[in-house]
C-alpha positions, 0 to 999 in steps of 0.5 A, a space after each residue: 423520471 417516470 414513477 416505475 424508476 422512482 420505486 425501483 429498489 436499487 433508485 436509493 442507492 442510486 441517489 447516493 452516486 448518481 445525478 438526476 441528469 445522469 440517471 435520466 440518460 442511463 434510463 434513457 439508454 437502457 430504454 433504447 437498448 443502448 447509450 449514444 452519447 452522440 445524440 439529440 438527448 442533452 441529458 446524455 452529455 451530462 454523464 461524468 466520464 470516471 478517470 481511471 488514477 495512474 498506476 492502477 491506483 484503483 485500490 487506493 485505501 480499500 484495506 481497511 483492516 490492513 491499514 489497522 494492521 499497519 498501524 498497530 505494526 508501527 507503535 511495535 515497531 517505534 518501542 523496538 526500534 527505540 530498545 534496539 537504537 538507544 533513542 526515541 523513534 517515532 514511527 507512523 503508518 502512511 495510507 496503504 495503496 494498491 499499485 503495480 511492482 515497477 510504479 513503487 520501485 522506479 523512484 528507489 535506486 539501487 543499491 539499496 537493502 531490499 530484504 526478503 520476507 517470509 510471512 507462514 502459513 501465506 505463500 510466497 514472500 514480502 518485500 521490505 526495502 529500507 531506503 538509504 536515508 533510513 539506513 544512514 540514520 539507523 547507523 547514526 543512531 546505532 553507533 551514536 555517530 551525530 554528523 556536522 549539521 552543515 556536512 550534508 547541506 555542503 554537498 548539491 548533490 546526494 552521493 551516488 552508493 556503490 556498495 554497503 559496508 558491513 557495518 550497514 549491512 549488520 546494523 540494517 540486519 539488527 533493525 529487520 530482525 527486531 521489527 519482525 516481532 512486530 508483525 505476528 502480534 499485529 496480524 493475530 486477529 485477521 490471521 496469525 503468520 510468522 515472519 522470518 528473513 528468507 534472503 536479500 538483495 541490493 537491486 529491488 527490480 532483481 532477484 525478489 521474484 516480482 515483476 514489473 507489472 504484479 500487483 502489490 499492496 504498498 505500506 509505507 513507514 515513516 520512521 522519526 527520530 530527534 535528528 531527521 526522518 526515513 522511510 521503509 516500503 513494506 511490500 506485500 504482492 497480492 498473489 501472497 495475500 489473495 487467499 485473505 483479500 476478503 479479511 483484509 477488506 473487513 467488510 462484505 457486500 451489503 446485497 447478495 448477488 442472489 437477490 439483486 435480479 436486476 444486476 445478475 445478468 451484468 
């Protein structure tokens, strides 16, 4: 490479993310006024093609605050869940991810407890979906109901629900409402919300106010217990955390856009 691009201030950022190979066809390139990957130059065939992820999982763990939010929620959650169920509860944050509404919810069936979350002063509402394996073993250990070990192993296959009996319904209500107190704690140092049941549904693809393709940020819940283990989404679109996207980054970006000449024009 010619010693104007090895002084060119942005070369050691380059380093880090590009090959000499790459570089030499981008410089090429932009010497030519264009980029053919078509032609004679063999330095241009070595440009890596960059694969987008399904789903749009563009995102994928670049909340990091966020991801620390979750965690502190889930050690809140474990010792209310612990109080409330009369047993230990393990609870763990799984990565956060960013992906369209319909990808989260194409593997859940319904009916399942899809609770509806108000988080003030943000706009708009979350989404906690409590799946049937979590709520089973809530009741279990809710009404110290400890099933034949072989029940569940004698069936090929998982029963189809239908409806939830009050008591689920009840018992589900009492774990939401205990988990909430979890969440202002937790989000106190980025920004301080108060979070409240605004409603429920049983089919999380109706009646929540998100469609297929809005853009949300998933925090998956493991919940533990001396028995088994569960899980709960807690869905948050981006439109309700828009406003506090930066904070939730938890970083900026290290060049401003004033003094990067190079880049203003892209």
């Amino acid at each position: 490479m010619s010693e104007d691009v090895i002084d060119n201030p942005l070369d050691e950022d380059a380093q880090a993310l590009l090959s000499d190979d790459e570089k030499a066809a981008l410089m090429a390139g932009v010497d030519a006024g264009l980029i053919d990957n078509e032609g004679d130059d063999h330095a241009l065939l070595d440009i890596r093609p960059y694969e987008i992820r399904p789903d749009a999982y563009i995102n994928y763990g670049s909340y990091p605050r966020l991801q620390g939010i979750c965690q502190e929620m889930a050690k809140r959650m474990a010792t209310l869940w612990t109080t409330l169920l009369r047993g230990p509860v393990a609870v763990n944050a799984e990565e956060t991810y960013a992906a369209t509404y319909s990808s989260v919810t194409k593997d859940v069936p319904a009916p399942v407890i899809t609770n509806l979350i108000s988080m003030e002063p943000l706009p708009g509402h979350a989404v906690i979906i409590v799946e049937n394996d979590l709520l089973r073993l809530l009741v279990e250990m809710f009404f110290g109901y400890n099933p034949d070990p072989g029940e569940s192993e004698s069936q090929s296959e998982p029963k189809v629900r239908q409806q939830f009996t009050a008591g689920e319904l009840r018992v589900c209500e009492l774990a939401v409402e205990r988990l909430l107190p979890s969440v202002t704690p937790s989000w106190e140092k980025t920004l301080p919300v108060m979070a409240s049941i605004k409603g429920r549904e049983f089919d999380p693809t109706v009646g929540v106010g998100l469609q297929p393709k809005d853009d949300v940020i998933v925090c998956r819940f493991q919940v533990q217990t001396e028995m088994r283990e569960g899980f709960l989404n807690w869905i948050l679109p981006f439109s309700q955390i828009a406003q506090i996207a930066d904070e939730l980054e938890g970083a900026e970006n290290a060049r401003a856009d004033a003094g990067d000449p190079h880049w203003r024009q892209c």
